[in-house]
C-alpha positions as a Markdown table, in Angstrom:
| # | Residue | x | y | z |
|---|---|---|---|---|
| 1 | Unk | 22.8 | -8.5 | 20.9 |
| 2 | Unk | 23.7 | -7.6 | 17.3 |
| 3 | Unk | 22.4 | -4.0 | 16.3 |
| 4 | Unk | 21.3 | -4.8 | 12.8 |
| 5 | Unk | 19.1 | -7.9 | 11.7 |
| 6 | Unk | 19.9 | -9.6 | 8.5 |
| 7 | Unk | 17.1 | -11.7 | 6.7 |
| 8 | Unk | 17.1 | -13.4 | 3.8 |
| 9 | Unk | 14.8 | -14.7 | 1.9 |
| 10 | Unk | 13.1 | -15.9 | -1.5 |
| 11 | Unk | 11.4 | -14.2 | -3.3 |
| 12 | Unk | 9.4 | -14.9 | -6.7 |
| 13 | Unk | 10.4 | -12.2 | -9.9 |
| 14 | Unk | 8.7 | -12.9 | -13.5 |
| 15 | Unk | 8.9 | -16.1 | -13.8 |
| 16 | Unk | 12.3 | -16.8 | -11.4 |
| 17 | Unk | 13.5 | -17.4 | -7.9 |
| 18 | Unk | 15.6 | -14.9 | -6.3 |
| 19 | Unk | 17.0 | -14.7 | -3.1 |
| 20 | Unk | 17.4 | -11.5 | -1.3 |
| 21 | Unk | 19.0 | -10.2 | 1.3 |
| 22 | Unk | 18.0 | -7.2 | 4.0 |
| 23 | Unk | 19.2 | -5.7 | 6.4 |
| 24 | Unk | 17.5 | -3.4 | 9.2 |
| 25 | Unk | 18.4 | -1.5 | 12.5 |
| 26 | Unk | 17.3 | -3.4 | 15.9 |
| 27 | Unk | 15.5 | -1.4 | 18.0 |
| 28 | Unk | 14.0 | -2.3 | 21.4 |
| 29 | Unk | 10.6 | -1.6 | 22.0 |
| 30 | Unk | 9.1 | -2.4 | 25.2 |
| 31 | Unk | 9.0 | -6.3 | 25.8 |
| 32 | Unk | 8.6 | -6.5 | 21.7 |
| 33 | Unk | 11.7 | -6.4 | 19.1 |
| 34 | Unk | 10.9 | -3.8 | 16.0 |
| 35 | Unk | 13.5 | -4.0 | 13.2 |
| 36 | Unk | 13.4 | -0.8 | 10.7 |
| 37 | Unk | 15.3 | -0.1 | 7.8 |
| 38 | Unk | 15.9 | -1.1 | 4.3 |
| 39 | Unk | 16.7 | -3.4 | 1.0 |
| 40 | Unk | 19.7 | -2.6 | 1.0 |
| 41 | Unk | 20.8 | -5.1 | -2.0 |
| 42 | Unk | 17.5 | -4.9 | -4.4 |
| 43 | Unk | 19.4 | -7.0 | -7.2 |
| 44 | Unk | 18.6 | -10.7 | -7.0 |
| 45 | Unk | 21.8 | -12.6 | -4.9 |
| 46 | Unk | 21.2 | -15.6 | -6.7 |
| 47 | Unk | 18.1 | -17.0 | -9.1 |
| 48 | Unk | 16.9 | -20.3 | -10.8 |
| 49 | Unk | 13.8 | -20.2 | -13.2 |
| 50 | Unk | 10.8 | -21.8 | -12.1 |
| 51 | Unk | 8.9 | -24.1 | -14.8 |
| 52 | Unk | 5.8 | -23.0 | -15.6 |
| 53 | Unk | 3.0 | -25.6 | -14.5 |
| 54 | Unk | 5.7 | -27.2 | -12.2 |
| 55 | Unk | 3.6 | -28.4 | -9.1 |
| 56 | Unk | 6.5 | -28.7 | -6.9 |
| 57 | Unk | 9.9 | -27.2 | -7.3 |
| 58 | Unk | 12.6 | -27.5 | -4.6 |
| 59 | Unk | 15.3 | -25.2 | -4.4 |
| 60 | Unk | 19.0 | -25.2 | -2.5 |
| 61 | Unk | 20.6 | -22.0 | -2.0 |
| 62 | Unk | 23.8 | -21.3 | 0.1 |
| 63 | Unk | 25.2 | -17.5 | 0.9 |
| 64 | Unk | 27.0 | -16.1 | 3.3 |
| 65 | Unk | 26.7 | -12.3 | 4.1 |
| 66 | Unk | 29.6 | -10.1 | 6.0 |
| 67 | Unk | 28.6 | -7.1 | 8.3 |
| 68 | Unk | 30.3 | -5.5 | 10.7 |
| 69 | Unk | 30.4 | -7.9 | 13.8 |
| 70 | Unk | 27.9 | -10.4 | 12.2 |
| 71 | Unk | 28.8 | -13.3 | 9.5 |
| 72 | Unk | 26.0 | -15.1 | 8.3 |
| 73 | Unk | 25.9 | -18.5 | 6.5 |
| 74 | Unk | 22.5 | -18.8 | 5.1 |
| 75 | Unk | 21.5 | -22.8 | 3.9 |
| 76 | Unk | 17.8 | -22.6 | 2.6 |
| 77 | Unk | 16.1 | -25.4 | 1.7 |
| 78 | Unk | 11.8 | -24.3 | 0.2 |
| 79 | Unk | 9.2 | -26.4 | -0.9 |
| 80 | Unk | 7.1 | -23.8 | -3.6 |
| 81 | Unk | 4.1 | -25.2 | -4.9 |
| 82 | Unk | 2.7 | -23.6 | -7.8 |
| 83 | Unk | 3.6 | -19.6 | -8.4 |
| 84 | Unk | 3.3 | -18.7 | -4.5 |
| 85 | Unk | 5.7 | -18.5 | -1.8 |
| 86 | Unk | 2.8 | -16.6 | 0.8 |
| 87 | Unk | -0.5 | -18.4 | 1.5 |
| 88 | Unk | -1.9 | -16.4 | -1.7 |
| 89 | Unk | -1.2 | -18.5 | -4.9 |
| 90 | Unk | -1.6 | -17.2 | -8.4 |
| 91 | Unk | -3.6 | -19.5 | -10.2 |
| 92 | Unk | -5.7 | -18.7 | -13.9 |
| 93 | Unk | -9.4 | -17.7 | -13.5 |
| 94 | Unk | -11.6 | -18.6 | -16.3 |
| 95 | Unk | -14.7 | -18.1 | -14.3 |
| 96 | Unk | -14.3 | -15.2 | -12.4 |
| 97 | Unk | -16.6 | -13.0 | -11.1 |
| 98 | Unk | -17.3 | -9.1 | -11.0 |
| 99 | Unk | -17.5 | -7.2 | -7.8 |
| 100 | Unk | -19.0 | -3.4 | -8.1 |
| 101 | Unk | -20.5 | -0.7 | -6.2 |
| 102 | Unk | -20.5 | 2.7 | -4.6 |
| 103 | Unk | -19.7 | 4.3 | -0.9 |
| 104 | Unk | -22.5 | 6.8 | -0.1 |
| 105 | Unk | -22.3 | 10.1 | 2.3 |
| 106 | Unk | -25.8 | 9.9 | 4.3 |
| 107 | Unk | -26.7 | 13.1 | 6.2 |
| 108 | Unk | -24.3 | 16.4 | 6.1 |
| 109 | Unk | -21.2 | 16.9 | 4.7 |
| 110 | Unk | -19.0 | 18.7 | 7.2 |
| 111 | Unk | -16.5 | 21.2 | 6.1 |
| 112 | Unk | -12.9 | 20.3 | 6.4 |
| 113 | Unk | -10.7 | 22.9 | 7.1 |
| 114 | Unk | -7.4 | 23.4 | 4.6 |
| 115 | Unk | -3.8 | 22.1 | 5.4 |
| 116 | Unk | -1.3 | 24.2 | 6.3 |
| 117 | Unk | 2.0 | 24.5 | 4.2 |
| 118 | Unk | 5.2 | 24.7 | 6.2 |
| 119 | Unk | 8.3 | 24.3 | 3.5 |
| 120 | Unk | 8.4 | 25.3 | -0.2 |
| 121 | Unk | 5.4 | 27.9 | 0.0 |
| 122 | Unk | 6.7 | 30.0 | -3.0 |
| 123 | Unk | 6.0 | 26.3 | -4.8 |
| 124 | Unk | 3.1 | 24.9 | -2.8 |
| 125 | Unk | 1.5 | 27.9 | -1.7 |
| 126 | Unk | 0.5 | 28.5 | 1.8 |
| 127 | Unk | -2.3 | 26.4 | 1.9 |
| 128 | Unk | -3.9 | 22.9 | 0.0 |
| 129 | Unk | -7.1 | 20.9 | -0.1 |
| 130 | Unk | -7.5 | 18.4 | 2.5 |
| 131 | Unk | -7.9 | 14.7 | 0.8 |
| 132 | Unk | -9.3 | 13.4 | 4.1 |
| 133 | Unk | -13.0 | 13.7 | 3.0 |
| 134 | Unk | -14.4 | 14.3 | -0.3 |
| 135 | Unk | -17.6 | 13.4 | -1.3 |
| 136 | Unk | -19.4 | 14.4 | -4.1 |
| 137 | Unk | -22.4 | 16.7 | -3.3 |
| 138 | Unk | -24.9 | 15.8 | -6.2 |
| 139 | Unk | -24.6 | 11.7 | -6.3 |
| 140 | Unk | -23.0 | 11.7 | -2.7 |
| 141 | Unk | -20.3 | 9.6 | -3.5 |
| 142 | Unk | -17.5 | 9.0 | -1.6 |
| 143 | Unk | -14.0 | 9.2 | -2.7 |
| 144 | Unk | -10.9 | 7.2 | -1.3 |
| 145 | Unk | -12.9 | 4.4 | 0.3 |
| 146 | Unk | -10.7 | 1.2 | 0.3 |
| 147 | Unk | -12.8 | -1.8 | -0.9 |
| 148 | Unk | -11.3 | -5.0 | -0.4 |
| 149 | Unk | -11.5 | -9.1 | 0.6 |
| 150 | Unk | -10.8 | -10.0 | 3.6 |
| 151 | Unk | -9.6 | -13.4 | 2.9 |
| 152 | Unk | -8.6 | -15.0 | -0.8 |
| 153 | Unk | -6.6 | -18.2 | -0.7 |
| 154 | Unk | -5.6 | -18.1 | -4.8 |
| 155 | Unk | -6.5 | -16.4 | -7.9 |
| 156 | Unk | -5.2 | -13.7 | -10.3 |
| 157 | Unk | -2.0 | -12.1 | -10.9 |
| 158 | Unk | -1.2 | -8.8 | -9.1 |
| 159 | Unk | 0.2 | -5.9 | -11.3 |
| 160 | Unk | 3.8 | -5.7 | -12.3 |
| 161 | Unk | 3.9 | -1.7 | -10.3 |
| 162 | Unk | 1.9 | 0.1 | -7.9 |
| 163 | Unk | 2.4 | 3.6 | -8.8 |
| 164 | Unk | 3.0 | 6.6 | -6.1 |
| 165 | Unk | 3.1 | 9.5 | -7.8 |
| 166 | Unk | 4.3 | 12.7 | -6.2 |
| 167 | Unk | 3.7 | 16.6 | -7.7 |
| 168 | Unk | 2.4 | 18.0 | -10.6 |
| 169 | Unk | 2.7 | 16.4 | -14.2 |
| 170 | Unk | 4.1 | 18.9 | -16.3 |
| 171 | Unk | 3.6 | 16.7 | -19.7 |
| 172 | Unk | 0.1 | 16.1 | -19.0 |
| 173 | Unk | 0.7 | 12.0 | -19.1 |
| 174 | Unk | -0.7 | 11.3 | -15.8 |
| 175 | Unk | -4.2 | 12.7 | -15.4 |
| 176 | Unk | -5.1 | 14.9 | -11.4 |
| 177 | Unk | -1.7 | 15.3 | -10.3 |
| 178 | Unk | -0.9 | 18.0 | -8.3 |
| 179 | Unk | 1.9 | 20.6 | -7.3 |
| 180 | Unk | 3.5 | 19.7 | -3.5 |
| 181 | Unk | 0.4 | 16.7 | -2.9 |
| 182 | Unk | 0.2 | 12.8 | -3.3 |
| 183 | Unk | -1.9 | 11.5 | -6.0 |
| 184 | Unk | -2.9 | 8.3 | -4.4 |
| 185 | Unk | -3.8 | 9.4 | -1.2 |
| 186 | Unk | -4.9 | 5.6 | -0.2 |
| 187 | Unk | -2.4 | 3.3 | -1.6 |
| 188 | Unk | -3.0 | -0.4 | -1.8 |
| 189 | Unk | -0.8 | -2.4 | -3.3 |
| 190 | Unk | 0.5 | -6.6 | -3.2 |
| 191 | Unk | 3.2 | -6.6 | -0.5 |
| 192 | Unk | 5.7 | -9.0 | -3.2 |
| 193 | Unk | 5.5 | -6.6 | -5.7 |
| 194 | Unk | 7.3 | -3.4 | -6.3 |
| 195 | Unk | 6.2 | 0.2 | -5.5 |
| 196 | Unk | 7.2 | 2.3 | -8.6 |
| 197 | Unk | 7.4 | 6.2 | -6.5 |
| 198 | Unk | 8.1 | 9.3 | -8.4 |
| 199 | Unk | 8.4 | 13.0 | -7.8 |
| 200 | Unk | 7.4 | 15.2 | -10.6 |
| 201 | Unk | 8.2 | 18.5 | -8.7 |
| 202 | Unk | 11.5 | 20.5 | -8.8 |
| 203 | Unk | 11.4 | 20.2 | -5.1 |
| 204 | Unk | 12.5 | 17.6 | -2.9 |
| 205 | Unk | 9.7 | 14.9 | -1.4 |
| 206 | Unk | 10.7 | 12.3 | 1.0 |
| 207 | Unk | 8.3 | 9.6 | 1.0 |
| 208 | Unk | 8.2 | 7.7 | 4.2 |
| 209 | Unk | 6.3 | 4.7 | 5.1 |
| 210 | Unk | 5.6 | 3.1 | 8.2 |
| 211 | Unk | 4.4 | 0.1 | 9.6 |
| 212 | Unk | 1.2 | -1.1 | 12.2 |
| 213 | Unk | 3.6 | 0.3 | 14.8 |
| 214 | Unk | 5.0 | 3.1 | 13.5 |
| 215 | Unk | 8.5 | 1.5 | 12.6 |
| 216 | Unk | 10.0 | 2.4 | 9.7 |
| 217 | Unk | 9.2 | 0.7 | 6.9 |
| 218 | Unk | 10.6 | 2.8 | 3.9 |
| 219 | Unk | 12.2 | 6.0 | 3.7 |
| 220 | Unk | 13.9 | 7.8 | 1.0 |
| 221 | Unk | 15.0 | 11.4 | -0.2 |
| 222 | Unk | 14.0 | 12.1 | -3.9 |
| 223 | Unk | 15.4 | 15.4 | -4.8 |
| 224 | Unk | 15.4 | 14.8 | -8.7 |
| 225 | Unk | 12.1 | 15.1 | -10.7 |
| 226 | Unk | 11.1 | 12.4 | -13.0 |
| 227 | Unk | 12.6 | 10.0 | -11.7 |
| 228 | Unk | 11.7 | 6.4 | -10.4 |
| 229 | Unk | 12.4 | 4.3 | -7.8 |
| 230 | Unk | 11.0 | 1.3 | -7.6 |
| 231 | Unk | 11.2 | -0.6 | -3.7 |
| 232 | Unk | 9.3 | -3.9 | -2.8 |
| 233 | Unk | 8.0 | -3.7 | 1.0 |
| 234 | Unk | 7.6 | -7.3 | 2.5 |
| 235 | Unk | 7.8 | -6.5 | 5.8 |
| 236 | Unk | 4.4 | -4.4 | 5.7 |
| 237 | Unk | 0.9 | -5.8 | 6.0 |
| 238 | Unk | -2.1 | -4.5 | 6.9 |
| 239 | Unk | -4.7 | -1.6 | 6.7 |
| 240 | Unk | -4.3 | 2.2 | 7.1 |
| 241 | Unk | -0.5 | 2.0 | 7.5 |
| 242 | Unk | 0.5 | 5.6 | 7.6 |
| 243 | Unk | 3.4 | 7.3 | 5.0 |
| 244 | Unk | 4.2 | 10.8 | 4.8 |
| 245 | Unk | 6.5 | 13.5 | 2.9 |
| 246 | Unk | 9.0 | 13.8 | 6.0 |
| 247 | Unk | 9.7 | 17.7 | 4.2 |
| 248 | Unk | 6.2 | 18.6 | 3.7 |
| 249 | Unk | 4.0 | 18.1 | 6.6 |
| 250 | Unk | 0.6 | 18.4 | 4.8 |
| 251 | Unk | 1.7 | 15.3 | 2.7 |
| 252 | Unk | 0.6 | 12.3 | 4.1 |
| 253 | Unk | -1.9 | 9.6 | 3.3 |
| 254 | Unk | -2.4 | 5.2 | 4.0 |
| 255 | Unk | -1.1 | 2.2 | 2.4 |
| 256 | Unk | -2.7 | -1.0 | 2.7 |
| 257 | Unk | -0.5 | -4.7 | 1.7 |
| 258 | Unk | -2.1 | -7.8 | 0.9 |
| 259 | Unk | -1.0 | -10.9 | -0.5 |
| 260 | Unk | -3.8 | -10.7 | -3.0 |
| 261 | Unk | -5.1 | -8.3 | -5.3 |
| 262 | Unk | -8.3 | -8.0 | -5.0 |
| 263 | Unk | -8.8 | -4.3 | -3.7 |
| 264 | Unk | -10.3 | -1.5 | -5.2 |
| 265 | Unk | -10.3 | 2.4 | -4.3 |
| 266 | Unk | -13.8 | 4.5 | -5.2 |
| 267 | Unk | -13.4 | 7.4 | -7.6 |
| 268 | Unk | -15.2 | 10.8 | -7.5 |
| 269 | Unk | -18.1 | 9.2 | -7.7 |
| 270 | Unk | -17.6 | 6.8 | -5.0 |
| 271 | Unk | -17.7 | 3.8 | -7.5 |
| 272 | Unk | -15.3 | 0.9 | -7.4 |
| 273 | Unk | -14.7 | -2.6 | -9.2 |
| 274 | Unk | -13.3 | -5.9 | -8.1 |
| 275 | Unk | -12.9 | -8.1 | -11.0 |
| 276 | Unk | -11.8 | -11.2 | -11.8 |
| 277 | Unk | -12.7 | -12.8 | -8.7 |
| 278 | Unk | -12.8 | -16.6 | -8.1 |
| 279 | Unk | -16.4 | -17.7 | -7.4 |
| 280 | Unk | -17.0 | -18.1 | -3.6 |
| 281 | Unk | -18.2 | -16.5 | -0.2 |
| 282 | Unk | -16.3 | -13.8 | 1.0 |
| 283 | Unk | -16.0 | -10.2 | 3.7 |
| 284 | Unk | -16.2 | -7.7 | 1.6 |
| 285 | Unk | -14.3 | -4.9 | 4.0 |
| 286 | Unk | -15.1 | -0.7 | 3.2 |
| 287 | Unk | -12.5 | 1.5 | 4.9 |
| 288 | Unk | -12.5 | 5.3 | 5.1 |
| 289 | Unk | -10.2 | 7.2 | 7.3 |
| 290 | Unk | -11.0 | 9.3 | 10.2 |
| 291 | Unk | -11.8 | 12.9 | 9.1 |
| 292 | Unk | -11.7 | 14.7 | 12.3 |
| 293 | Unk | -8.4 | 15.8 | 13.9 |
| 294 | Unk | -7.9 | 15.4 | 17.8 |
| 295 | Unk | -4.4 | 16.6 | 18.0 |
| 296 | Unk | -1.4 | 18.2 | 16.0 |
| 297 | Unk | 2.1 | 16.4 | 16.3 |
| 298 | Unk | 4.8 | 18.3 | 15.3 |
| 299 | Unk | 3.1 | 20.3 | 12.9 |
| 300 | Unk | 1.0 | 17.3 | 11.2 |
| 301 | Unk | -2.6 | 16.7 | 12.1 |
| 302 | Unk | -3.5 | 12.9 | 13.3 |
| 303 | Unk | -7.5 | 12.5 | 12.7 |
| 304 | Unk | -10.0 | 9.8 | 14.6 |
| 305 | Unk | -10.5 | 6.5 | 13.9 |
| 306 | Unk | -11.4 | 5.0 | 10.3 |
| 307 | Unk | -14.6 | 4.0 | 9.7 |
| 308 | Unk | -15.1 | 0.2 | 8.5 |
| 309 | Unk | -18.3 | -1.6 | 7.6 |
| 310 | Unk | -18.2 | -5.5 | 6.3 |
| 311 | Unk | -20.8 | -7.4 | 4.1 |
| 312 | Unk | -20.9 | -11.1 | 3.0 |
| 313 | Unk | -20.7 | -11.6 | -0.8 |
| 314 | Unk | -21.3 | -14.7 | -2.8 |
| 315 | Unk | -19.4 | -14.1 | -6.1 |
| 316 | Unk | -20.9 | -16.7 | -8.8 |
| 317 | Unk | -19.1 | -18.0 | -11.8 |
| 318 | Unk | -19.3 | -14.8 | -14.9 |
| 319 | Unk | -21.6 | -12.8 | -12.6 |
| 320 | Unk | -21.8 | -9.7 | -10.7 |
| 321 | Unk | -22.4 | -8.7 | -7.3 |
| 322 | Unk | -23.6 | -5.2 | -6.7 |
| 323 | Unk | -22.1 | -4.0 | -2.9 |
| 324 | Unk | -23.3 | -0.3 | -1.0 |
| 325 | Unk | -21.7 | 1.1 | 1.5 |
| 326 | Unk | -22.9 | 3.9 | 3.7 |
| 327 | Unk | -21.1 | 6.1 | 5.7 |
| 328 | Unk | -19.9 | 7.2 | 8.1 |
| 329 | Unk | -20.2 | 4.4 | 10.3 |
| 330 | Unk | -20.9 | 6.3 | 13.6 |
| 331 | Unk | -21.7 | 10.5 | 14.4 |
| 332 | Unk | -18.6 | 12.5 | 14.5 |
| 333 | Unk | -19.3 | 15.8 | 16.0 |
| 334 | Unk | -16.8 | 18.5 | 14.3 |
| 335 | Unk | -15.4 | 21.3 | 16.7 |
């Protein structure tokens, strides 16, 4: 069997049709199949507008792709209805509602021990906060709860970026960054568009994701500071998808991909907002991470399960729908 797996596929960019092609490493896994690797041609291969309020458009595309020991002649023939090529489809909200609430700490807050810094101390220092539980101790808030819907069949546009940002800003432009840490420790973000990553520290970061099953989903060495890459992850999906620094092995925090955007992440205060949301019943979903570490694997420390608690919502046209969460969801017993 062929070592690499080339897909290609279409792929919807500001107002055209692109197809792409990408290519990643077979590897076997049990009785299952994982394929890891990357984009490894992030330019569109070939593109055709697509007509605004067009409610079918039907594209042909032919391209054939050389690797070593593999020749592929690619004949793709898509039905697109509206703006979506996933079961999510962008459509305008005019009546949208307003999702908002806060995560609350009940009972004691238990201390979490720092992280240990293993490369680059004369820049990171020996030691840094852990981001695995904060909580604010006047309101009790929670920070870094994931709020998100479960299910949403169409609605609003997602953002152009979701930003990763890595080190300390020196200009002051983006607000709680910090030296040798990730700022968005939970990052969710819409699975067609692009991650925008960069590393502000005059050290180098390697962010590395990973998928549901630990396969590699992205991995790349950023040794420059200030500078962008930009990568769009299609193969990923889910919740609580782990990515790491693979030099620094007290850098690490979750992604979550969806094929809609309606997700929030609660601030220092544990508040979050949902907006534009078309009116309808929905699982509201609250994930926090697991705080407690049961082991150390190779050097990094990998922590319990997350805690998860789902309410119904009815979201009515222009109104708002208050949401609490409490947590955590079951006693955790610190050693």
């Amino acid at each position: 069997m062929p070592k690499f797996l080339t897909i290609c596929y279409l792929h919807h960019v500001r107002g055209q049709i692109c197809l792409r092609v990408a290519t990643g490493e077979r590897r076997a896994h049990g009785p299952r199949t994982l394929y890891g690797g990357r984009d490894y041609w992030t330019t569109c291969k070939w593109s055709q507008p697509l007509a605004e309020g067009d409610a079918m458009t039907r594209l042909k595309a032919r391209f054939i792709f050389r690797a070593p020991a593999l020749t592929i002649s690619l004949l793709v023939l898509a039905s697109v209805s509206g703006n979506a090529f996933a079961d999510y489809q962008i459509v305008g909200v005019t009546d949208g509602g307003t999702i908002k609430g806060v995560a609350i700490w009940e009972g004691e807050i238990p201390t979490i021990p720092p992280l240990a810094v293993k490369a680059d101390l004369d820049t990171c220092g020996e030691t840094v906060p852990s981001p695995v539980l904060k909580v604010d101790p006047k309101s009790k808030g929670l920070q870094h709860v994931l709020v998100y819907l479960e299910q949403v069949e169409k609605g609003k546009a997602p953002e152009e970026k979701y930003w990763l940002h890595m080190g300390k800003d020196e200009s002051g432009k983006e607000r709680d960054t910090q030296v040798c840490q990730f700022r968005e420790h939970i990052l969710p973000f819409v699975r067609t568009g692009p991650v925008a990553i960069i590393n502000f520290d005059p050290i180098l970061h390697n962010p590395h994701f990973f998928t549901d099953k630990h396969a590699s989903l992205f991995n790349v060495a950023m040794p420059t500071p200030n500078r962008e890459i930009d990568h769009t992850m299609l193969r990923g999906h889910g919740v609580g998808l782990p990515y790491q620094c693979d030099v620094h092995v007290h850098m690490s925090g979750y992604s979550a991909v969806f094929d809609h955007p309606y997700f929030a992440i609660t601030d220092a205060d544990g508040k979050f907002e949902i907006d534009g949301v078309p009116p309808g019943t929905y699982t509201l979903v609250a994930w926090h991470e697991g705080y407690k570490i049961v082991r150390i694997d190779s050097s990094r420390p990998i922590y319990d399960d997350p805690h998860i608690v789902r309410k119904k919502v009815d979201v009515k046209p222009h109104e708002t729908v208050e949401a609490r969460f409490e947590f955590p969801v079951r006693q955790v017993t610190m050693d």
